[in-house]
N, C-alpha and C positions, 0 to 999 in steps of 0.2 A: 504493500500500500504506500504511496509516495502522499507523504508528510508535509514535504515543503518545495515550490514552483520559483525555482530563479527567474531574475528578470532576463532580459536579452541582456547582452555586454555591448553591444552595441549602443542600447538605448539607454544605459545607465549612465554616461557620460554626454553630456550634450554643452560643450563648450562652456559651461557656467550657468549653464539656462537652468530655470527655476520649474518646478511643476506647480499650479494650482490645484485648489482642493475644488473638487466638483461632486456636486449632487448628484446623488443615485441612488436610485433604492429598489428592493429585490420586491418583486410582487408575485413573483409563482416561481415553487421549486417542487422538483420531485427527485428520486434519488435519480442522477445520469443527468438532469436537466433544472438549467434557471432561466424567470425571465428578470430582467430587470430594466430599470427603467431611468436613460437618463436625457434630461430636458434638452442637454446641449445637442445632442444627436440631431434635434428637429431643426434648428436653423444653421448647424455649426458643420459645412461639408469637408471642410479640412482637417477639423478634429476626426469627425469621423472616419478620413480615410487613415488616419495617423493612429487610432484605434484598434482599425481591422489588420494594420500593417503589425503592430504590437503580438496580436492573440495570434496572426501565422506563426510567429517564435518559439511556441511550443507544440508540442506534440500532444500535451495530456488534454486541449481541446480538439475535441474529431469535426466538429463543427459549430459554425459560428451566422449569426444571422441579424441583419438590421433591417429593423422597422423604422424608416425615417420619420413616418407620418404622426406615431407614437413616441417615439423617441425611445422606441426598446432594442435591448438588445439581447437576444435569445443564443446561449452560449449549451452546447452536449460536450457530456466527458464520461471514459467511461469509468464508472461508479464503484468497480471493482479495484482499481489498483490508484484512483484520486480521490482522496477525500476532499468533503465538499468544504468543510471550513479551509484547505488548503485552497483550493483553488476559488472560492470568497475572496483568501487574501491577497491572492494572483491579482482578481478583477480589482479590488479597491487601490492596487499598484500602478497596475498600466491603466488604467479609468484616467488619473491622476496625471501621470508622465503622457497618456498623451495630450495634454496642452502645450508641452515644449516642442518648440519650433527648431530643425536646426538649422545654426549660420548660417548652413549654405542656402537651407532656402528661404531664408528671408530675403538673402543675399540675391534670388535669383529673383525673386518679387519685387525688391527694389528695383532691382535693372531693369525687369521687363518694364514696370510702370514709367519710370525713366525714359526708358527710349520711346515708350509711345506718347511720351510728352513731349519729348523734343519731337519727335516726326509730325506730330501736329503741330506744334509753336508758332515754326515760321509761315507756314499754307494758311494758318489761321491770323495771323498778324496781316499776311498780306489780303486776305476777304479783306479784312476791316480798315484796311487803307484804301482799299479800289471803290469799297461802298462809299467813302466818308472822300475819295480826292476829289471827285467829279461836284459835288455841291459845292467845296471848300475849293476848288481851282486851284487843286495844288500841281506841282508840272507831271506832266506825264513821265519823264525819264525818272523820278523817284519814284514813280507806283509801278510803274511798268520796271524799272530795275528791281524793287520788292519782290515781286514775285519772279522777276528771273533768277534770285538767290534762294525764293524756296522750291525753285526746278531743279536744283543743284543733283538732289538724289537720282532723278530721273536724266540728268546726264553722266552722272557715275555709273548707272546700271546700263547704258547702253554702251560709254567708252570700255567699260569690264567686257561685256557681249563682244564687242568687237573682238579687243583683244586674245582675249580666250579661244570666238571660234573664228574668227577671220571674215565675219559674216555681218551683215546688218539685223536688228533683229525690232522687236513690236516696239520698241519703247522709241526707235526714230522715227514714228507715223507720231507718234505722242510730241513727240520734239518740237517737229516741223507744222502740226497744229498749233501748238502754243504759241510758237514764233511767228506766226501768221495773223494770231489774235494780237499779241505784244504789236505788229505791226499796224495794223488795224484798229488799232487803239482800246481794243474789245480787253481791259484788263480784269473786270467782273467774270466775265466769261471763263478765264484760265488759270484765275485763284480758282473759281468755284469748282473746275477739273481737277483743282490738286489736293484741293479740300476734300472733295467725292472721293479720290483716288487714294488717300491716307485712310481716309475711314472705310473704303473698302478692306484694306492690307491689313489693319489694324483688327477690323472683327476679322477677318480669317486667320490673321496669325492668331490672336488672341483662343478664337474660338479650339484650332489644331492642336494648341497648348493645353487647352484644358481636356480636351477628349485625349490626346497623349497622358497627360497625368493619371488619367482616370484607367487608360489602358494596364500601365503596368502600377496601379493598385491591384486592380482586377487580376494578374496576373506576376505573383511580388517574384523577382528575381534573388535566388538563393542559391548561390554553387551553378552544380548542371540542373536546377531542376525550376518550373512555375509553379509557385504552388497554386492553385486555383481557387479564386474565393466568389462563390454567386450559392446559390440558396444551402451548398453543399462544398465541403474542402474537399480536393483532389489532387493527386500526383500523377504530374505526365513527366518524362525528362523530353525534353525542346532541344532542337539541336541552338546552339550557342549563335550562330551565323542570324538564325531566325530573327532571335533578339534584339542581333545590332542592327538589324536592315528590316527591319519591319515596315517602319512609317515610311523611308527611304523610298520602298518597294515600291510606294504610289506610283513612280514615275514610268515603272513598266509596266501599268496596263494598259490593253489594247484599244482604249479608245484614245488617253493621251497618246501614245504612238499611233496610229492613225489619224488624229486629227493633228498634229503638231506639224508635219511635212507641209499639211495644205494649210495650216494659215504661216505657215515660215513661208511658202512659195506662192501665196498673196501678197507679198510686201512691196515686190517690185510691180507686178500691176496695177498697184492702189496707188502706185506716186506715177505710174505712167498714166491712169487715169486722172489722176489730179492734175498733172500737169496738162495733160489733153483739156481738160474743163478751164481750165485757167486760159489756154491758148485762146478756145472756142467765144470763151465771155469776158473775158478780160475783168473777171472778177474774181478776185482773190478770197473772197467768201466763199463764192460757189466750190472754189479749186480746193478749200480745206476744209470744205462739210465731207471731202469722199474718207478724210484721211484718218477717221475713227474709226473705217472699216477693217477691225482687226480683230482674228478670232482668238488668237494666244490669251490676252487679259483675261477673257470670257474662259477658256481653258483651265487656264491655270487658277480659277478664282473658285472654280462650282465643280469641277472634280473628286479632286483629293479632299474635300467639305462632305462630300456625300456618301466616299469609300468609308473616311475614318469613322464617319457616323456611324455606317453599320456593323464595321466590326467590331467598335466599343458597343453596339448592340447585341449585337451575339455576341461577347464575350460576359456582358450581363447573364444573358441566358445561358450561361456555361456551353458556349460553343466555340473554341480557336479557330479561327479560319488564320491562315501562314499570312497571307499577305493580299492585297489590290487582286492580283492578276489571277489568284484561286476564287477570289469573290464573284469573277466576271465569269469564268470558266462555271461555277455552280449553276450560274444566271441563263447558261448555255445546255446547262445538261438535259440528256429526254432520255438516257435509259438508265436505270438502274442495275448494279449484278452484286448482287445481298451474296455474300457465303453464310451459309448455316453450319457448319464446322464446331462454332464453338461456341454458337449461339444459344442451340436447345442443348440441352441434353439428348439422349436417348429415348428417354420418355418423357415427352410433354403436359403436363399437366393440363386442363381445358381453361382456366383462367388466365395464365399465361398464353395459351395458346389465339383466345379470345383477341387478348389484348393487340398481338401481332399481326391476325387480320384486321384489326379498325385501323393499324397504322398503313397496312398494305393499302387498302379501300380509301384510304384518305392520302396517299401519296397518286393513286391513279387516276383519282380527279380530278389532278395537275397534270394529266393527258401523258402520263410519265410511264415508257415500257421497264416491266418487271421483271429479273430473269433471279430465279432463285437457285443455286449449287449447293450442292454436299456431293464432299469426294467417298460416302459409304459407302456400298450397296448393302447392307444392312438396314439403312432407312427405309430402302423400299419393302411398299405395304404397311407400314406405321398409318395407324389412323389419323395423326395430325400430318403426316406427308399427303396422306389422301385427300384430307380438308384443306391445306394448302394447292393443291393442283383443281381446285374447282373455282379457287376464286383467281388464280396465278395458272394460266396455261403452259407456262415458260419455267418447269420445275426440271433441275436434268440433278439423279441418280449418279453417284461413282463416276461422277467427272474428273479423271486427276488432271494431273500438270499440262500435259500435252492439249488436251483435249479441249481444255479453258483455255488456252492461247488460240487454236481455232476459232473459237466459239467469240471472243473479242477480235478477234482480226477483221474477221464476216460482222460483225457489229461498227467495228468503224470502215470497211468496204461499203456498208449503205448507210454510208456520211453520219452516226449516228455518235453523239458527245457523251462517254462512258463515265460512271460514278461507281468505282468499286469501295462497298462495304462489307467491313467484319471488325471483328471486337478487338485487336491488336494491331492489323497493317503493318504485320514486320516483315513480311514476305515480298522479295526483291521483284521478283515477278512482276506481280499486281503493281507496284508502286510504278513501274518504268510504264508498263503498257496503258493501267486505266490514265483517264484523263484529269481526274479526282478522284484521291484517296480518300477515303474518312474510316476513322473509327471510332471505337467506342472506349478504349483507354482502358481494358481491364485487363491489359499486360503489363507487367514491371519491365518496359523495354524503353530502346531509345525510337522514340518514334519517329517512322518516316510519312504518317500521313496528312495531307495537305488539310485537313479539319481533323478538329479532334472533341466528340460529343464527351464533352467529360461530365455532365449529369450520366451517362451510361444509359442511357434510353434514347430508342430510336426516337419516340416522342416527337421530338425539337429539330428531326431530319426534316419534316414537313415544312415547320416554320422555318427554317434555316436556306432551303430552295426557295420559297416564297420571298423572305427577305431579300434575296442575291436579287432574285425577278427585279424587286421594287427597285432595290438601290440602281440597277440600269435604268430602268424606267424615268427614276429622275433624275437621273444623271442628264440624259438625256432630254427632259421638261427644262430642267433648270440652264442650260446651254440655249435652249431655243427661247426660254424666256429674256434672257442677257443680250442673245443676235436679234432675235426678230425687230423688236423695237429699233435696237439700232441701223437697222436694215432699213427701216420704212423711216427713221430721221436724214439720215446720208441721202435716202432717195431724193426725200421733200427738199433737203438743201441743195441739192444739185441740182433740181425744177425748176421749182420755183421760189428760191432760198429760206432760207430758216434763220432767224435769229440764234445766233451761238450759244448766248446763255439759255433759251429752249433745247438745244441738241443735247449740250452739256448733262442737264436734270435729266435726258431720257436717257445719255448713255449709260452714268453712272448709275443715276437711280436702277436701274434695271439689271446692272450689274451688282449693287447689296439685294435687290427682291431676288435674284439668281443664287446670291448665297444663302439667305434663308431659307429657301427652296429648297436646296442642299441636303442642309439640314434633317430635312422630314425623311429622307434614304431610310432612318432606322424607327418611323412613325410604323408600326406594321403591327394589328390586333395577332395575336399568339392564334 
C-alpha cells in the first residue's frame, strides 16, 4: 500500500515562484474514486492546464477528468495499493503549486504581448495621423512618410523572399498597391490595409498559439512516450520526429501544395495586367484595384487555422491524427479493411458483438466500403462471423500475408483511398501499403500508425472520418469566402472604379471572416 505520493522534481523548484492556497473541496468519494471541487477551474484555463500537467507525474492516478463548467475535478486511483488520505494529500499539493507560473512562460507571455504591440503601434499611429492630417492640412510627405515607416515589415518580408528564393513573391502586389495609394495621395486607404493586415496576423498567430498550447497539454511530452489526457489516461510511445514536426507539417498538405504554385505563378500576370489597365486608362487607380489579386494571403491565413482546429479537436476526443497531410488523406478515404485478429476473441459475446455492428451500420452510411479479415480459418462458421457476413458482404476467412496484398492492390487498381485498421499497426506491411493507418493503441509498441484511437473504441472512427470531411469542406468555404469578394472588388475597380478605402474593408474584412471561418473545421456534433 503506498503511504506517501512525491511531488514531480521538476515542479518543486520553480525559480523562486511562490504557490497560492486555493479552495477546494471534496464532495463525493468512494473507495478508487473522488470528486472535488475547485472554483478556479471554471474561469482559470491556465491553471487548469498546469493542473492536468501536475496529476500526468504520477502513476498512482489511472485517470483524471475536468469538469470546467462545474469547476470539478474527478481524479480514479486504484484503491488497493493508494491510500486515499495519501493521495488527498497529493491533491491539496499540486491543487496549490499549480498556481506557479514558470519564468519561462511568463517570459514567453511577455514577448508575445510585446511584439503584438509593437506590430500594431506604428499601423495604428499612422490611421490616426491620415484620419486627423486631411482636416488639420498637415503636408502630405509627413503622413504619407508615416505610414511608409509602418510598411517597413512588409518590405522586410519581401526583400527576405527575394533573397532566400530568388523569386518575387505576394507581398510585392502589396508593395506596389501601397505605393500607388502613397502616390495618389489615398493615405487613409493604406494605413487602413496595414491596420487590416496586422490584425489579420495577429489573431492567427495569436489564435495557432493557443491551439499549439493546448495540443501538447492534451498530449504532455515525457521521455519517448505522450501520455494522453481526454476523458481517459493513455500510453502510446510517438515516434520523436512526430513531435518536433507536427505543426510544421501544415505546410505539406495537398491543398497548400497545390494551390501555392498557382497563386506564386499569378504574380507576374497580375502586374502585367495592371500595367495593361494603367496603359488602357491612364488611370492609376484602375491599374492598382487589379493588384490585391493575390491568393497566397488568403492561403496562408485560413488553412493551417482550420487543420490545427481539428486536430486539437480530435485530440480532445482522444484521437492522434500525425499530422495536416493524414487529416486530408482520412477526408479522402471510401474503403475500409478492419483486421479482426485481435479484435474478438474467439468467442464473441452478443453485447459486444451488438455493439460492432451499430459501429459497422453507422460507418456505411458514410457511403464507406467495408472489407472485414481474419487470417483463421477457425472462425469460419462462428455465429458472430455468420452475423457479421449478413450485414458486411466483404468478410474473407484465412486471409494470410500474400493474399491481403492482392486483395489491397485490386482495391487501389479501382482508384479506391485505403484505411487499414487493427488494434496495434505494428505490422510493416499494412503501414507501407494502406493509405491510412489507425489503431486502436492496445499494444505496448512503438507505433507506426498514422491515427491512433487511444479511447480504444472504434466508436470515434465514425466521428473522426466525419471531422476530416468537414475540416476540407471549410477549408475550402473559408478560401472562397477570402477570394470571392475580392474577386468581384478588383473586378468593380477595374470597370468602373472603386474607391480604395471601399476595396480595402472588403479585402481585409473578408480575409478575418475567412479566419473565423476556419475556425468552425472542428464545430462537428459527435
Amino acid at each position: 500500500m503506498i503511504k506517501e505520493l512525491t511531488l514531480p522534481q521538476s515542479s518543486t523548484s520553480q525559480n523562486g515562484t511562490h504557490s497560492r492556497l486555493i479552495d477546494w473541496e471534496i464532495i463525493h468519494k468512494i473507495p478508487g474514486r473522488l470528486r472535488v471541487r475547485i472554483p478556479q477551474l471554471i474561469w482559470d484555463w491556465e491553471y487548469q492546464n498546469r493542473l492536468q500537467r501536475l496529476l500526468l507525474k504520477t502513476r498512482a492516478i489511472t485517470e483524471s477528468r475536468v469538469n470546467r463548467g462545474g469547476g470539478f475535478l474527478i481524479v480514479s486511483y486504484p484503491e488497493n495499493t493508494v491510500a486515499e488520505w495519501a493521495l488527498l494529500d497529493y491533491l491539496k499539493q499540486v491543487i496549490n503549486l499549480a498556481t506557479q507560473k514558470k519564468d519561462t512562460e511568463v517570459f514567453t507571455l511577455e514577448t508575445e504581448k510585446k511584439s503584438s504591440w509593437q506590430s500594431l503601434g506604428l499601423p495604428a499611429l499612422a490611421m490616426t495621423v491620415a484620419l486627423l492630417g486631411s482636416p488639420l492640412e498637415w503636408p502630405l510627405f509627413f503622413t504619407g512618410g508615416l505610414v511608409l515607416v509602418a510598411s517597413i515589415p512588409l518590405w522586410q518580408r519581401f526583400s527576405q523572399g527575394f533573397l532566400d528564393q530568388g523569386q518575387i513573391n505576394v507581398d510585392c502586389l502589396d508593395i506596389l498597391w501601397l505605393s500607388a495609394q502613397l502616390i495618389g495621395g489615398n493615405h487613409i486607404a493604406g494605413a487602413l490595409a496595414l491596420n487590416l493586415g496586422v490584425i489579420a496576423e495577429n489573431l492567427r498567430r495569436d489564435r495557432l498559439e493557443k491551439l499549439e498550447q493546448e495540443l501538447y497539454v492534451l498530449f504532455e511530452q515525457q521521455d519517448e512516450e505522450i501520455h494522453w489526457l481526454s476523458d481517459h489516461q493513455h500510453f502510446a510511445p510517438v515516434r520523436p520526429e512526430d513531435k518536433n514536426h507536427w505543426l510544421s507539417s501544415l505546410e505539406e498538405t495537398a491543398l497548400i501544395q497545390q494551390v501555392k504554385p498557382i497563386a506564386q505563378g499569378a504574380i507576374l500576370p497580375t502586374l502585367l495586367m495592371s500595367g495593361g489597365v494603367g496603359l488602357l486608362t491612364n488611370d492609376l487607380g484602375r491599374a492598382s484595384a487589379v493588384l490585391p489579386l493575390d491568393l497566397g494571403v488568403s492561403l496562408r491565413g485560413v488553412t493551417p487555422l482550420a487543420v490545427v482546429s481539428a486536430l486539437t479537436v480530435a485530440a480532445r476526443a482522444g484521437v492522434y491524427i500525425r499530422n495536416g497531410r493524414i487529416l486530408e488523406k482520412l477526408a479522402q478515404v471510401d474503403t475500409l479493411v478492419v483486421s479482426l485478429k485481435n479484435l474478438f476473441p474467439f468467442k464473441v459475446n452478443q453485447p459486444k458483438l451488438d455493439g460492432f455492428i451499430q459501429i459497422i451500420e453507422k460507418l456505411q452510411q458514410q457511403s464507406l466500403s467495408i472489407y472485414l479479415v481474419m487470417d483463421s480459418d477457425e472462425w469460419e462458421g462462428q455465429e458472430w462471423v455468420n452475423s457479421l457476413k449478413r450485414i458486411v458482404n466483404k468478410v474473407y476467412i484465412g486471409l494470410d500475408s500474400q493474399n491481403l496484398e492482392q486483395l489491397i492492390e485490386e482495391l487501389h487498381q479501382e482508384g479506391k483511398i485505403i484505411a487499414w485498421i487493427d488494434d496495434t499497426t505494428g505490422d510493416s506491411f499494412t503501414t507501407d501499403q494502406a493509405d491510412v493507418t489507425i489503431s486502436l493503441a492496445k499494444g505496448g509498441y512503438e507505433s507506426q500508425a498514422d491515427v491512433i484511437l487511444h479511447n480504444q473504441n472504434l466508436e470515434s472512427l465514425a466521428y473522426t472520418l466525419n471531422l476530416a470531411r468537414h475540416t476540407l469542406a471549410t477549408a475550402y468555404e473559408s478560401l472562397a469566402i477570402a477570394i470571392i469578394p475580392n474577386l468581384m472588388a478588383v473586378s468593380i475597380g477595374v470597370i468602373f472604379g472603386l474607391n480604395p478605402i471601399i476595396a480595402v474593408m472588403i479585402n481585409g474584412g473578408s480575409a478575418i471572416l475567412a479566419e473565423f471561418k476556419s475556425l468552425q473545421s472542428g464545430i462537428l456534433d459527435k
